[in-house]
N, C-alpha and C positions, 0 to 999 in steps of 0.2 A: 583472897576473895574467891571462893567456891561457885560454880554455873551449873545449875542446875538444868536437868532437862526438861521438857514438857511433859505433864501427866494428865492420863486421858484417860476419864473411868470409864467402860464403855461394858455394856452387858451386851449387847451385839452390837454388831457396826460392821459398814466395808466403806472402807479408804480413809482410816482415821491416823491422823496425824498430822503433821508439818509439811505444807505444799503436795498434799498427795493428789495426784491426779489422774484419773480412771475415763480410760475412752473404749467405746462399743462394751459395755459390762453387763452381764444378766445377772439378776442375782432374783435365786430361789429359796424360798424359806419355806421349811418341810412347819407345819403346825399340827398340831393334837396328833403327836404319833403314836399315842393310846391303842390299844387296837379292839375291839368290840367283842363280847362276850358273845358269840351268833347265837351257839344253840340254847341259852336265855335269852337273848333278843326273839327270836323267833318264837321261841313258846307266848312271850309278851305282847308281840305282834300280833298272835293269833287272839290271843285273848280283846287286844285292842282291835282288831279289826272286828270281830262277832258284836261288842258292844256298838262299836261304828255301824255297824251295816240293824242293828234296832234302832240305832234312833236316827237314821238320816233319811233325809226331809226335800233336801236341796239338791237340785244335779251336783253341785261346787262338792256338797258330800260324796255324792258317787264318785267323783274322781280322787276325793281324799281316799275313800274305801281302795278305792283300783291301788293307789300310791304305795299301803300301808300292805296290800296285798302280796304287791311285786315284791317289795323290800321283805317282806317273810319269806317266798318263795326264792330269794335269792338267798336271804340266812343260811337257810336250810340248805341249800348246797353251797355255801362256804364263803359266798362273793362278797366281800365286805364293802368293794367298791361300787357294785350295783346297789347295793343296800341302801347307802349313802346318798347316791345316783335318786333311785323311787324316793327313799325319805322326803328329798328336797322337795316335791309336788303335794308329800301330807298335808302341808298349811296347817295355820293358825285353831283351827276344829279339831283335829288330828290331839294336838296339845291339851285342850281343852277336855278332851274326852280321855286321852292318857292320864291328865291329873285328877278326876273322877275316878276313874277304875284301882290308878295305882299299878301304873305301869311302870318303874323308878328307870329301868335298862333303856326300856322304849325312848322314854323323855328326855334323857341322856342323848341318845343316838339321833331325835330327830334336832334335837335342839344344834348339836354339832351338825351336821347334815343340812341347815336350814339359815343357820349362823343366831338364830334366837340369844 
C-alpha cells in the first residue's frame, strides 16, 4: 500500500501546506509590472488634456484638467510614478473624454492608475 502525499495546486500563495504556520509575516505583491510607454503617453495626454480643457463646464473639470496636466508633465520627464500618482485625481470625465478623442495609451494608463 503506497502513501501518497498532499497536492497543492497553488498559482500563488504563502504558507501553503500541512500545519504551516506564519507569525509577524508581510507579504507584498508587486501587480501590473508593465511599464508605460511615457513619451506616447504624453503626446496623448496632451492631446487629451486640449480636448478637456474645450469642453469643461464644471470646477470637478478643472481639476480633472490640472490631474491630466501634471501626469503629462511628469511623462515628459520620465516619472512613471508621478504619472500614476496625477492620473488617480483624472476621474471618471477624464475617461469619458479619452474614449471620445481616442486616446487608447492614455485610457490604459488612467484606468491602471485609477483601478477602473
Amino acid at each position: 500500500m503506497s502513501k501518497e502525499g498532499d497536492t497543492y495546486n497553488v498559482g500563488q500563495g504563502v504558507g501553503v501546506g500541512r500545519n504551516v504556520r506564519m507569525n509577524n509575516t508581510t507579504v507584498n505583491q508587486a501587480q501590473g509590472t508593465e511599464t508605460l510607454d511615457l513619451p506616447a503617453l504624453a503626446d496623448q495626454l496632451a492631446k487629451l488634456r486640449a480636448e478637456m480643457k474645450k469642453q469643461a463646464t464644471e470646477p470637478d473639470h478643472d481639476v480633472s484638467v490640472g490631474a491630466i496636466a501634471a501626469a503629462e508633465s511628469a511623462a515628459k520627464n520620465g516619472d512613471e510614478k508621478s504619472v500614476l500618482d496625477h492620473l488617480k485625481n483624472a476621474g471618471q470625465w477624464a475617461m469619458e473624454i479619452g474614449l471620445k478623442v481616442g486616446v487608447p495609451v492614455a485610457i490604459e494608463a488612467i484606468k491602471k492608475a485609477s483601478g477602473f
